[in-house]
C-alpha positions in Angstrom: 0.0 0.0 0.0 2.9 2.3 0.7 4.4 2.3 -2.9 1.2 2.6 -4.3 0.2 5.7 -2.4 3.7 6.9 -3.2 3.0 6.6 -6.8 0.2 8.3 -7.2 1.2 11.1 -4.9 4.0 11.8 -7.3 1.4 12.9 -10.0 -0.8 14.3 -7.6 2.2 16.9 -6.3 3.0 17.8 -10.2 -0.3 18.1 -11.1 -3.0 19.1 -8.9 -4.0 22.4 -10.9 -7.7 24.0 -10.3 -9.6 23.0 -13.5 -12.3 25.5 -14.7 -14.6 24.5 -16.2 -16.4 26.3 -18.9 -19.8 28.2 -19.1 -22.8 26.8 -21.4 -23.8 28.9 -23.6 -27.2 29.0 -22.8 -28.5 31.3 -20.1 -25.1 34.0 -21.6 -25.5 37.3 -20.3 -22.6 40.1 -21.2 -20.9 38.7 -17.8 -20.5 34.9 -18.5 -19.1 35.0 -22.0 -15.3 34.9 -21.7 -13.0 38.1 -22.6 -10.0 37.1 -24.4 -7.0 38.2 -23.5 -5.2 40.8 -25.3 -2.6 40.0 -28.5 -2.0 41.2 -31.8 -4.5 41.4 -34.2 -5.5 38.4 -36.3 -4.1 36.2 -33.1 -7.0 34.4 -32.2 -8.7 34.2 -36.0 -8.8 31.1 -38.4 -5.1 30.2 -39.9 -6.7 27.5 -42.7 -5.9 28.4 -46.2 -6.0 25.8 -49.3 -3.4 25.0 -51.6 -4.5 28.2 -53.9 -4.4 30.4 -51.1 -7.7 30.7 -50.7 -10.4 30.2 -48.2 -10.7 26.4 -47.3 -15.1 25.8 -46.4 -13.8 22.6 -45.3 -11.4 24.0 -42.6 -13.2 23.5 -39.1 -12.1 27.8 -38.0 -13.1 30.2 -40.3 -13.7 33.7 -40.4 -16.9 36.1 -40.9 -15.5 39.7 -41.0 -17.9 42.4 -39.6 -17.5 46.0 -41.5 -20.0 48.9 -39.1 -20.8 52.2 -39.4 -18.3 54.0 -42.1 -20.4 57.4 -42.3 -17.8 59.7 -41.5 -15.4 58.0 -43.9 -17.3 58.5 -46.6 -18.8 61.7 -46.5 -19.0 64.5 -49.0 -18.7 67.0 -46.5 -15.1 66.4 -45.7 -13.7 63.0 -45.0 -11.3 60.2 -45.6 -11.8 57.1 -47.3 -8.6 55.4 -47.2 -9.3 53.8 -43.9 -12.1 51.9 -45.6 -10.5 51.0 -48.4 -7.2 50.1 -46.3 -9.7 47.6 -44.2 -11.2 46.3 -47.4 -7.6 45.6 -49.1 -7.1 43.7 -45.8 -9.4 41.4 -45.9 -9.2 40.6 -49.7 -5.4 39.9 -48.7 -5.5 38.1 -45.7 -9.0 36.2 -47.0 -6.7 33.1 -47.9 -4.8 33.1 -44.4 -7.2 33.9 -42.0 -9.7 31.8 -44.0 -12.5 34.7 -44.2 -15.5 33.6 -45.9 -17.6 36.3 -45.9 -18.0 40.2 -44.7 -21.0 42.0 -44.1 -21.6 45.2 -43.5 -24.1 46.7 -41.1 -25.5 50.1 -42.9 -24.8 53.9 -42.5 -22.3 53.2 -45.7 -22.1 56.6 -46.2 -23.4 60.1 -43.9 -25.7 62.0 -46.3 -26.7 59.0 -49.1 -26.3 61.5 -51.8 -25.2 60.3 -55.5 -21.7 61.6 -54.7 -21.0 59.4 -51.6 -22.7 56.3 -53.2 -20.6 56.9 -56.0 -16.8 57.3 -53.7 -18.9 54.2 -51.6 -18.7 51.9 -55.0 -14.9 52.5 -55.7 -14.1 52.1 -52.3 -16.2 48.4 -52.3 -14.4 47.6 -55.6 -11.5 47.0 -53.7 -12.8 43.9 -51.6 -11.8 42.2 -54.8 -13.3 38.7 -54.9 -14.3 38.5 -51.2 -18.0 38.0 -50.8 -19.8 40.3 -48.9 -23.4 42.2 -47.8 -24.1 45.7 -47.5 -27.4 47.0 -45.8 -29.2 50.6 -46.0 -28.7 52.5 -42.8 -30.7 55.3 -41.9 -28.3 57.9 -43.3 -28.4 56.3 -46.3 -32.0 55.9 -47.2 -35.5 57.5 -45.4 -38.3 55.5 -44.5 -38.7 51.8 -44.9 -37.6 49.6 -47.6 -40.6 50.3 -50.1 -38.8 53.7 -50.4 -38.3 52.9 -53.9 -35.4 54.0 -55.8 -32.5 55.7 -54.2 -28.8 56.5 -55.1 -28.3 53.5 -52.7 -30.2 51.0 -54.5 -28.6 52.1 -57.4 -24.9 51.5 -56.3 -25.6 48.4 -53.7 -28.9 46.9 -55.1 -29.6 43.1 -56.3 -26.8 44.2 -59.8 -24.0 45.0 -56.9 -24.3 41.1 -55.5 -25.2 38.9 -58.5 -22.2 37.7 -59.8 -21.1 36.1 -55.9 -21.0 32.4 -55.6 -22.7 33.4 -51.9 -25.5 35.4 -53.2 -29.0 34.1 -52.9 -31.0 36.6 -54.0 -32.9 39.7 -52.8 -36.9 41.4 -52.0 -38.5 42.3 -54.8 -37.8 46.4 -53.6 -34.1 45.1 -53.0 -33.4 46.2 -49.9 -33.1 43.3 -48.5 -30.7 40.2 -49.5 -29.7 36.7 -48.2 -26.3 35.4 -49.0 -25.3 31.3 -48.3 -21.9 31.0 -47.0 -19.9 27.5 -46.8 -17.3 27.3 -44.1 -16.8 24.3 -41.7 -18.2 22.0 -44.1 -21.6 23.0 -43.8 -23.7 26.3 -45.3 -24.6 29.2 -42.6 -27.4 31.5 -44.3 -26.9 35.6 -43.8 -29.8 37.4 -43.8 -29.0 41.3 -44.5 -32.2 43.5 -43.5 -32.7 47.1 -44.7 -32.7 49.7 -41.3 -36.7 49.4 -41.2 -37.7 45.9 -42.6 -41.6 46.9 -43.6 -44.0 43.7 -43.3 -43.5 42.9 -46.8 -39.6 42.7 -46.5 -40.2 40.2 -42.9 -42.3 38.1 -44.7 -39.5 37.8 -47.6 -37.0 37.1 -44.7 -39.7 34.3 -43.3 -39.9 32.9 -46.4 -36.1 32.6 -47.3 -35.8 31.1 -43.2 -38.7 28.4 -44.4 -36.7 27.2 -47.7 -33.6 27.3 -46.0 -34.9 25.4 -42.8 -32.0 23.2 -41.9 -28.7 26.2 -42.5 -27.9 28.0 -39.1 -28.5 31.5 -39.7 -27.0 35.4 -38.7 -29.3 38.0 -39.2 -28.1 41.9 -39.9 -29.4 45.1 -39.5 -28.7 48.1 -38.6 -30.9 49.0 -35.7 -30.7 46.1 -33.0 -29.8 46.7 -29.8 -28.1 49.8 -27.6 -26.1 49.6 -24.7 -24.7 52.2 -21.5 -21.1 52.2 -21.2 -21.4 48.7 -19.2 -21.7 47.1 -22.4 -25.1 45.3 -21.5 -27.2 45.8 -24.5 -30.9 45.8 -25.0 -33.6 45.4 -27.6 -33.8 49.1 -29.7 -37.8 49.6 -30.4 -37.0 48.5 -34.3 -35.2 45.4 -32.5 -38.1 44.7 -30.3 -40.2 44.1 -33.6 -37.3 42.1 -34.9 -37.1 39.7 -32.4 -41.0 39.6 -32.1 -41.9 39.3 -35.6 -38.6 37.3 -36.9 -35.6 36.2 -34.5 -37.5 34.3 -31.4 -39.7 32.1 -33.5 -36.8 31.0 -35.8 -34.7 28.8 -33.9 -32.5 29.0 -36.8 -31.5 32.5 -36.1 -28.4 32.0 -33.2 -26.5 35.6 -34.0 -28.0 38.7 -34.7 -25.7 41.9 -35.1 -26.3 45.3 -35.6 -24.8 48.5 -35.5 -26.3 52.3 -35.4 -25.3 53.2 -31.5 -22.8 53.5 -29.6 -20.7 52.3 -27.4 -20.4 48.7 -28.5 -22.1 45.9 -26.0 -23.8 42.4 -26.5 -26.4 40.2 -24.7 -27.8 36.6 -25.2 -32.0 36.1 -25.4 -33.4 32.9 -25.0 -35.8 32.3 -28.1 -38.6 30.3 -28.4 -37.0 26.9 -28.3 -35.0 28.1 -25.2 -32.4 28.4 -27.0 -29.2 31.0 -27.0 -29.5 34.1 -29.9 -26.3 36.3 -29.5 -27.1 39.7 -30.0 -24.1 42.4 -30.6 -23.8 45.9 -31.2 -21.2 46.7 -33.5 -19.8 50.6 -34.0 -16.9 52.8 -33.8 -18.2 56.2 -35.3 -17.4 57.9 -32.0 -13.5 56.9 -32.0 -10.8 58.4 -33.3 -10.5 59.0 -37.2 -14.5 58.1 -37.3 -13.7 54.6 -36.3 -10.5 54.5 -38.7 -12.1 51.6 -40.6 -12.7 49.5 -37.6 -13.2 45.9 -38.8 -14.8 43.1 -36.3 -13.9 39.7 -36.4 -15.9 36.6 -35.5 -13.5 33.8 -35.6 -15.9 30.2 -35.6 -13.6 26.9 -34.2 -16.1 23.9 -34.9 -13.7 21.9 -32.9 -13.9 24.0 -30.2 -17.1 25.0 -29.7 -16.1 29.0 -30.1 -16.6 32.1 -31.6 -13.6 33.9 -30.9 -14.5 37.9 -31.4 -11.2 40.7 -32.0 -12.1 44.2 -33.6 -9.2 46.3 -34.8 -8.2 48.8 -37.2 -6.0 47.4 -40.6 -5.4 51.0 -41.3 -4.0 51.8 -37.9 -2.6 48.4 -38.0 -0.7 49.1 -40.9 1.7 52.1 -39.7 5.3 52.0 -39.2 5.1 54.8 -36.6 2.0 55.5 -35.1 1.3 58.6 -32.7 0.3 57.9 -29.3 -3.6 58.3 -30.7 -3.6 56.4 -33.6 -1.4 53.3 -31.0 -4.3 53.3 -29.0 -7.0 52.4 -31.4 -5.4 49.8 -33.7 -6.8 47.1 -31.7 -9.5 47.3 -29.0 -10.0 45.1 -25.8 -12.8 44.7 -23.1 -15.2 42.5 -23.0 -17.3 44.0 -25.7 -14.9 44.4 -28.1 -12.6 41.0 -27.6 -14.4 38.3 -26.0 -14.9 34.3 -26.7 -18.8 33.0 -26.8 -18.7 29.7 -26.4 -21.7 27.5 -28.4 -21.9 23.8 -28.8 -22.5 23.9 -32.4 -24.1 20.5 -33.0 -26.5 20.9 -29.7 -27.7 24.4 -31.0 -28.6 23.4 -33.9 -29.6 19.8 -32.9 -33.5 21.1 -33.6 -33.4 22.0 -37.1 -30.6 20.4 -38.1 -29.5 17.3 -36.2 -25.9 16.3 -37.1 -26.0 13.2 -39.7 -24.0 10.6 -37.8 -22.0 7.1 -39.3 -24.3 4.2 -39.2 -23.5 1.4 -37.1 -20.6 -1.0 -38.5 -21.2 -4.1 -38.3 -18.3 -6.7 -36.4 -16.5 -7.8 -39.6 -15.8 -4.4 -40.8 -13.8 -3.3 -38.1 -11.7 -6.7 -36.9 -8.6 -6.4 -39.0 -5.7 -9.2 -39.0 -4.6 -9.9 -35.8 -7.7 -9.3 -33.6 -7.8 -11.1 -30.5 -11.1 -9.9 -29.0 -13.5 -7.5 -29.9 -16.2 -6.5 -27.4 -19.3 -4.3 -28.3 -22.3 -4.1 -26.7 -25.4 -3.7 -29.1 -27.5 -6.8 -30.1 -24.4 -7.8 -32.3 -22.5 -8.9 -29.0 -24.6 -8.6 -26.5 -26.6 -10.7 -24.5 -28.1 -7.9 -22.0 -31.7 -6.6 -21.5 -33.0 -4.3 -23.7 -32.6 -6.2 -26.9 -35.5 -8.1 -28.7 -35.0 -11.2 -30.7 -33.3 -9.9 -33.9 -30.6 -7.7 -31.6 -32.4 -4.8 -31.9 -32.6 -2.3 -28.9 -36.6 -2.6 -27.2 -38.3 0.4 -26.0 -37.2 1.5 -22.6 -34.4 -0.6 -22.7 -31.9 2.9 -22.4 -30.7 2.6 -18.4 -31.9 -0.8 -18.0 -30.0 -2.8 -15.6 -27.7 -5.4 -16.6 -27.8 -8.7 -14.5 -24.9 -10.7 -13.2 -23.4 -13.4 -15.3 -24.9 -11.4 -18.8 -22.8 -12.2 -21.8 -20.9 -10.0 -23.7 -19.8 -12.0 -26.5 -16.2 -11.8 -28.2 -16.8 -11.0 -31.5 -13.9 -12.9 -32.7 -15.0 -16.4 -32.3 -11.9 -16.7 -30.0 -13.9 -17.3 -26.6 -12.9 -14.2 -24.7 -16.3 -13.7 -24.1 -17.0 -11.5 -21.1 -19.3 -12.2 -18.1 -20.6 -9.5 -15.8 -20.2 -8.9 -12.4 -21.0 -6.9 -9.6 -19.1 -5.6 -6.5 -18.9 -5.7 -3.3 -23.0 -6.5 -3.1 -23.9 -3.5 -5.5 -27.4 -2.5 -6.5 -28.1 -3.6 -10.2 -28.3 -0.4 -11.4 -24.0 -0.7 -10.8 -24.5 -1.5 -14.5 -26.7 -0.8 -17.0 -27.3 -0.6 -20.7 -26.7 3.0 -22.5 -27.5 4.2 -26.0 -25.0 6.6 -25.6 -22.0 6.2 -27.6 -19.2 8.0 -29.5 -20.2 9.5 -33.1 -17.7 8.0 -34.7 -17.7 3.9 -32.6 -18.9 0.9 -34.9 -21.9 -0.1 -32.4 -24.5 2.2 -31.4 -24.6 1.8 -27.6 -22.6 1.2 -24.5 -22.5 0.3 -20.3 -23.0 2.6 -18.0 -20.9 1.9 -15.0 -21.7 3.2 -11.5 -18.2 3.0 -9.6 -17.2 4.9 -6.5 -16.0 4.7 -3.1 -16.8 4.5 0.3 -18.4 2.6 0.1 -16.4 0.6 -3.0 -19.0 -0.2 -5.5 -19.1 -1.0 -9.1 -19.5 -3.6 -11.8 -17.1 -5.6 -13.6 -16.9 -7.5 -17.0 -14.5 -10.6 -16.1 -13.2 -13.4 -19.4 -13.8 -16.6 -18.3 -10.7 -18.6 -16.4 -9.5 -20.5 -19.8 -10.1 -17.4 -21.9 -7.0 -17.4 -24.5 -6.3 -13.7 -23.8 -5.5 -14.4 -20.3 -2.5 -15.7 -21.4 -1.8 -13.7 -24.4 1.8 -12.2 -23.7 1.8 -9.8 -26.7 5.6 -9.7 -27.6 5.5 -8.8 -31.2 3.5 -5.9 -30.3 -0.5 -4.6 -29.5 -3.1 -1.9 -29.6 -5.6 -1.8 -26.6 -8.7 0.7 -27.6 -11.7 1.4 -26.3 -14.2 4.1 -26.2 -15.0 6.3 -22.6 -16.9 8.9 -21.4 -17.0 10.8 -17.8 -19.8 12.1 -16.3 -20.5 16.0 -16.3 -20.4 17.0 -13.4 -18.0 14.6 -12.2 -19.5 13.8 -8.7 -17.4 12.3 -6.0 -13.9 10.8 -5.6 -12.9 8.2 -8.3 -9.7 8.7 -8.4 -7.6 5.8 -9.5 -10.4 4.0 -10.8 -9.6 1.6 -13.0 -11.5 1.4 -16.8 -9.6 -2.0 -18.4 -6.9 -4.8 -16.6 -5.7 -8.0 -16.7 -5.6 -9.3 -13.1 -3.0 -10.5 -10.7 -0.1 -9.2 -8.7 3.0 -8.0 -10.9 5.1 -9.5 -7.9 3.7 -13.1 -9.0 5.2 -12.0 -12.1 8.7 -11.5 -10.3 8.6 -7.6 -11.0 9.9 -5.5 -8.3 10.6 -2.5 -9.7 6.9 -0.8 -8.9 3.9 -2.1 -6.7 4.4 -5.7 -6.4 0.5 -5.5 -6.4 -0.4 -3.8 -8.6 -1.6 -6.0 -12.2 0.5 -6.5 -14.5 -1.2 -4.3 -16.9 -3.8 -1.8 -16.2 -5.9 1.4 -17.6 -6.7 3.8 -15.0 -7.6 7.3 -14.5 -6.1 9.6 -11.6 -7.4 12.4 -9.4 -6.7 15.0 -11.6 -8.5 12.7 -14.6 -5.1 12.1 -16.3 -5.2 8.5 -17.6 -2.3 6.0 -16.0 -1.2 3.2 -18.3 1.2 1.2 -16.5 2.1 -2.3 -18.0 4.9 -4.8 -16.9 6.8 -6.3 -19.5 7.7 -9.8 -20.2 11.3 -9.6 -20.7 12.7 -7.2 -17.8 11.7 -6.2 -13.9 10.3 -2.3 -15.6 6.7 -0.6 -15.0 6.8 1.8 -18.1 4.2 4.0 -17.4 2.1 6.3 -19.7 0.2 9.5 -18.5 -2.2 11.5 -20.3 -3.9 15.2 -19.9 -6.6 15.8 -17.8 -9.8 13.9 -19.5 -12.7 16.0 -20.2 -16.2 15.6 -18.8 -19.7 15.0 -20.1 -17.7 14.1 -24.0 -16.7 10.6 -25.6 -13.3 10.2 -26.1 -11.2 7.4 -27.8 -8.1 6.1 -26.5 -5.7 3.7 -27.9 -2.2 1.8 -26.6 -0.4 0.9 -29.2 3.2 -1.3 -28.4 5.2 -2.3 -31.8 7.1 -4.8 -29.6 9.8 -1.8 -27.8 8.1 0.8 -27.1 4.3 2.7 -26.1 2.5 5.1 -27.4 -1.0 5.9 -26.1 -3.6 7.9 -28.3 -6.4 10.2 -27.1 -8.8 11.1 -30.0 -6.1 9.9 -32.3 -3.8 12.0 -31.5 -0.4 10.9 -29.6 0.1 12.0 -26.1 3.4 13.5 -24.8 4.1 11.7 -21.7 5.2 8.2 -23.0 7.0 5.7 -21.0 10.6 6.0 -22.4 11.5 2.7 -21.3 11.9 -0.5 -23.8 8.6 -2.5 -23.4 7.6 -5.5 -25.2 4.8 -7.7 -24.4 3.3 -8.3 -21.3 3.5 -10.1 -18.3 0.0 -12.2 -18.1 -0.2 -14.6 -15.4 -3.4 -16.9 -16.7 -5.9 -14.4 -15.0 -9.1 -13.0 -16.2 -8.8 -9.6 -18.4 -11.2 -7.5 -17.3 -13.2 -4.0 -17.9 -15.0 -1.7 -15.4 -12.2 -1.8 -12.8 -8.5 -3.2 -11.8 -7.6 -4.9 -9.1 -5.0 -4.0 -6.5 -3.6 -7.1 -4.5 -5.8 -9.2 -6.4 -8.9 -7.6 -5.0 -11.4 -5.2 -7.1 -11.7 -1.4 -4.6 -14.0 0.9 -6.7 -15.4 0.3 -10.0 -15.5 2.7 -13.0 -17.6 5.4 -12.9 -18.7 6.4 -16.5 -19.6 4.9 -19.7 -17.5 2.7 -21.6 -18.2 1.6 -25.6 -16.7 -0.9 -27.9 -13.2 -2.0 -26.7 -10.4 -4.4 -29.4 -7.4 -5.7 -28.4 -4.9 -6.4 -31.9 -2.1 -8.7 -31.5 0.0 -6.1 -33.6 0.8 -1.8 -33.6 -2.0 -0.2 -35.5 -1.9 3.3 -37.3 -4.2 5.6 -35.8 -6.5 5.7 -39.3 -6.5 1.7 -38.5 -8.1 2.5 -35.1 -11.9 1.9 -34.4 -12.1 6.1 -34.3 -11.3 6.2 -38.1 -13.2 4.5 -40.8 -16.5 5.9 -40.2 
C-alpha cells in the first residue's frame, strides 16, 4: 500500500492544478461569456488556407468579417476614405490566411446618401476584390422603410451590386433586402441582410427565405438592433423589439444577430422560443478616433472548439510604421465587448433543425482487422443484455436498463474471450446498465453505463472466463488496446484511481519489483486530476513503463488507444499521440493466466472501486496499429 500511495502522490504533487470549467452557452448574459486576453491582431482568428491560397469551407475555424458604421469616412462633406479601403484591401489579402469567408456590412455606408457618396462608396467596395460580402441601407443612407423605392443606394448596392457572388442568394423584390449562403466548416450558414426598417413585406421575404432554408444556421443583420450604457449590456432598440418579435425568437435557426447604429459597443444573449441562446451584438466605432479608422470586427468560428472567438481592430492603424500615441491606441480594442470568446456547442444548438448526420452502425467484420484477439461491443451484435428483442435490436425503454450478473458480452472474434458481468462488493443492479449513448464516430451504437465509486467501493465488472485465451496472451511482437469512454458532467465524488480495463494478478507473482508488487500486470486507469495512467509490466525485464495523459474531459466521448510495436508505447487520445510516454523498452506483457477485465483493476488481487462512467466498444490487436486503422477512423 505504501508504494502505491507513493506513486500516485507523485502525479498528484505535479499536477494538482484547479480546473475550470467552462460556461454553457445558454443562459449568456454580457458577464458569462469569456473576454479574451489581449494579442496582436488576427491572433486568435482562423489560420486555414487551401493550396491556392484561398479560403478552405472545409477547414473547421473560419472567419466572418464584420465591417460597421463608415459614415464619417465617406462623406461628402469632408472625409477620408482610405481607412475603408485600407480595411477592405485587408481582408481581400488576408481572406486566404485567415480563411475569411464572408463580410458584411451593417448600414450607414455613407453620412448623407447622396449620389456623390454612393458613387466614392462603390470605388471604395471595388476593392474587396473577390471576397464576398453584404451591404445593408442605414438610416443615413435611405428615409423611411424599404418600399422607399429607388434611391442613389439602390442604385450602387442593389440586387446588380451582388449577383455575380457564388454566396449570393437573392434579394426582396424592392431590394433592400438580401440573403447570402456562405460554406465554411463544411456546412452552409445562411446571412440574412435586412434594410434599417424591414416593412411587413420585407419580414415576410426574410420568413420565407428562413422556411426554404430550414435546416442552415442562420446570422441575421441590420442596422438597428440593440443599444447599450457604457457597461456594455445591450438591449432590444424599439425597431429590434419588432425584430425579435416578428422574426428572431420564433426562428430557432437565427443563433447571431448583429447590428450596428449606436454606440458604445455591447452584446447580450436572449433565450428564443425553443430556449435556446440568440447572440445579439452591437457593432460601431463612429465615435472613436479618425471616425472609427475603418474599424473591422472579427468573428472567428472553431467547430472543434465550440467558439466564436471575437477581435475588432483597425488594418489601417494596423498598418503604420510609426503611429502617434492616438492612432497606438486604437489599432486594436479590448474589453469584454470588443474581444471576447462566446462559447456555443454547435451541434447541440442546432440539434432542432438540423441534427448532425451521424455514421451508421458498423457491423463486427468491418472493423476486426488481421490480428484481432477480441472485440467486445455491446449492441445486439455482442450482447446478451436486457433491452434487446429477438433480432438484436434495442426494445423500448431498454436505455438505463440494468444489466444482470453473469450477462454475456460475446467476443466478437469467435476466439472465446467472451465476457461475463459482475457486480461488486454487493452492489445494487443499477452498478451496470445498458446506454444508448456512444461516441459518433464507434462501430456499435450503444454502450455500459458503470456506476463505480468509493466508500463505500461499488461498481461492476466484466471478467473473461478462467481459460479465456487472452488471459495468457503475452503480446511480444507488439498490440493496440482501444476502447471508447466517457466521464460524467459534473464529475460527482472521488474516483480517483479507478480503474477502466486490466488483466488481473499481482505484478510481484510475475517476479517484478521495480513498482507495486500489487499492482496488475497491466492496467488502464484514471487519476485524481483525470489524467489516464497506463502502466504495464513487461515480459522480458523487472520495468513498469508507465504512460500519463492530460486531464480527460467531462460529459464528451473520447477514444483512446495503446499501441506497443514490440519496444516501445505510445498511447492515443482522440487519435492524436500523447506526450508523456514511458521512455522505457517495453515489449509484451507479463500475463499470469488471470481473467482480463473492464469496469475496474484490481490492487492485491482484490477489485476497490469500479468505474464510474460509460464505456463503448473495446479491441485488443495482437500487432501496432496506425491511428487511421483504429476503431475512431473509418467511419
Amino acid at each position: 500500500m505504501e508504494n502505491k500511495l507513493s506513486r500516485r502522490a507523485l502525479l498528484q504533487a505535479a499536477a494538482a492544478v484547479p480546473l475550470i470549467s467552462a460556461a454553457s452557452a445558454a443562459g449568456t448574459t454580457l458577464a458569462s461569456a469569456t473576454p479574451a486576453s489581449a494579442a496582436p491582431a488576427s491572433a486568435t482568428t482562423a489560420s486555414a488556407t487551401s493550396s491556392d491560397g484561398q479560403p478552405d469551407p472545409a477547414a473547421q475555424r473560419f472567419t466572418i468579417a464584420v465591417l460597421p458604421d463608415t459614415q464619417y469616412l465617406l462623406d461628402e462633406g469632408g472625409s477620408d476614405a482610405e481607412p475603408v479601403r485600407a480595411t477592405l484591401r485587408h481582408l481581400v489579402g488576408d481572406h486566404g490566411q485567415d480563411n475569411i469567408v464572408f463580410m458584411t456590412q451593417l448600414g450607414d455606408v455613407t453620412e448623407h446618401g447622396t449620389e456623390t457618396e454612393m458613387s466614392t462608396a462603390s470605388s471604395v467596395f471595388d476593392d474587396a476584390g473577390g471576397l464576398p460580402f453584404s451591404v445593408l441601407a442605414g438610416n443615413h443612407d435611405v428615409r423611411g422603410d424599404d418600399q422607399r423605392g429607388d434611391t442613389p443606394y439602390l442604385r450602387t448596392f442593389g440586387p446588380q451590386r451582388f449577383s455575380g457572388m457564388e454566396t449570393y442568394g437573392g434579394s426582396s423584390p424592392d431590394g433592400y433586402n438580401s440573403y447570402h449562403v456562405v460554406r465554411g466548416g463544411e456546412r452552409d450558414w445562411l446571412v440574412l441582410a435586412l434594410d434599417w426598417r424591414a416593412s411587413d413585406a420585407g419580414l415576410a421575404w426574410a420568413q420565407g427565405v428562413l422556411d426554404r432554408h430550414a435546416t442552415l444556421p442562420a446570422i441575421l443583420t441590420t442596422h438597428d438592433l440593440v443599444w447599450a450604457e457604457d457597461d456594455g449590456q445591450a438591449q432590444l432598440s424599439d425597431n429590434g423589439q419588432r425584430l425579435w418579435d416578428r422574426l428572431i425568437r420564433g426562428n430557432d435557426q437565427i443563433f447571431l444577430a448583429l447590428g450596428g447604429h449606436y454606440w458604445p459597443s455591447g452584446r447580450t444573449t436572449m433565450a428564443n422560443d425553443a430556449g435556446n441562446p440568440v447572440h445579439l451584438h452591437i457593432t460601431n466605432y463612429q465615435d472613436r478616433y479618425y471616425g472609427g479608422a475603418g474599424m473591422v470586427r472579427y468573428y472567428g468560428f472553431d467547430l472543434a472548439r465550440g467558439v466564436i472567438d471575437v477581435e475588432t481592430f483597425s488594418p489601417w492603424l494596423l498598418a503604420k510604421d510609426d503611429p502617434t500615441p492616438l492612432e497606438a491606441e486604437h489599432v486594436e480594442l479590448s474589453g469584454d465587448v470588443d474581444r471576447f470568446t462566446v462559447e456555443i456547442d454547435f451541434d447541440e444548438r442546432f440539434a432542432a433543425f438540423a441534427p448532425p448526420l451521424l455514421p451508421a452502425p458498423r457491423p463486427p467484420s468491418a472493423v476486426m482487422p488481421e490480428g484481432t484477439v477480441a472485440y467486445w461491443r455491446f449492441d445486439g451484435a455482442g450482447f446478451d443484455g436486457a433491452g434487446f428483442d429477438g433480432a438484436g435490436l434495442a426494445t423500448a425503454g431498454a436505455d438505463g436498463a440494468a444489466v444482470a450478473p453473469g450477462t454475456v458480452a460475446r467476443d466478437l472474434t469467435g476466439n472465446g474471450n467472451d465476457l461475463t458481468s459482475e457486480l461488486l462488493h454487493g452492489s445494487g443492479r443499477k452498478a451496470l446498465t445498458w446506454s444508448a449513448e456512444h461516441h459518433d464516430a464507434q462501430p456499435a451504437h450503444a454502450s455500459l453505463r458503470f456506476g463505480g465509486g468509493k466508500q463505500p467501493d461499488r461498481g461492476a465488472v466484466l471478467r473473461t472466463g478462467p481459460d479465456s485465451p487472452i488471459n495468457s496472451a503475452t503480446f511480444e511482437s507488439g498490440y493496440t488496446i482501444e476502447t471508447f469512454l466517457k466521464l460524467p458532467e459534473p464529475f460527482e465524488g472521488d474516483h480517483s484511481w479507478m480503474g477502466i480495463l486490466s488483466w488481473e494478478g499481482r505484478s510481484g507473482d510475475a517476479g517484478k519489483q521495480s513498482g507495486d508488487p500489487d499492482e496488475p500486470t497491466c492496467s488502464l486507469n484514471l487519476s485524481g486530476e483525470r489524467f489516464l495512467q497506463f502502466v504495464v509490466y513487461p515480459v522480458p525485464v523487472d520495468a513498469d513503463p508507465t504512460s500519463w495523459s492530460h486531464a480527460l474531459p467531462v460529459g464528451r466521448w473520447t477514444h483512446v488507444a495503446m499501441v506497443n510495436d514490440g519496444r516501445h508505447t505510445v498511447t492515443y487520445v482522440d487519435g492524436s499521440k500523447i506526450v508523456r510516454n514511458a521512455a522505457e523498452e517495453s515489449r509484451g506483457i507479463s500475463t499470469l493466466g488471470k481473467p482480463f477485465a473492464i469496469g475496474g483493476t484490481q490492487y492485491a488481487e482484490q477489485y476497490e472501486q469500479g468505474f464510474y462512467g460509460w464505456i463503448g466498444d473495446t479491441r485488443i490487436v495482437s500487432r501496432a496499429l496506425r491511428p487511421d486503422q483504429f476503431l475512431l477512423a473509418g467511419s
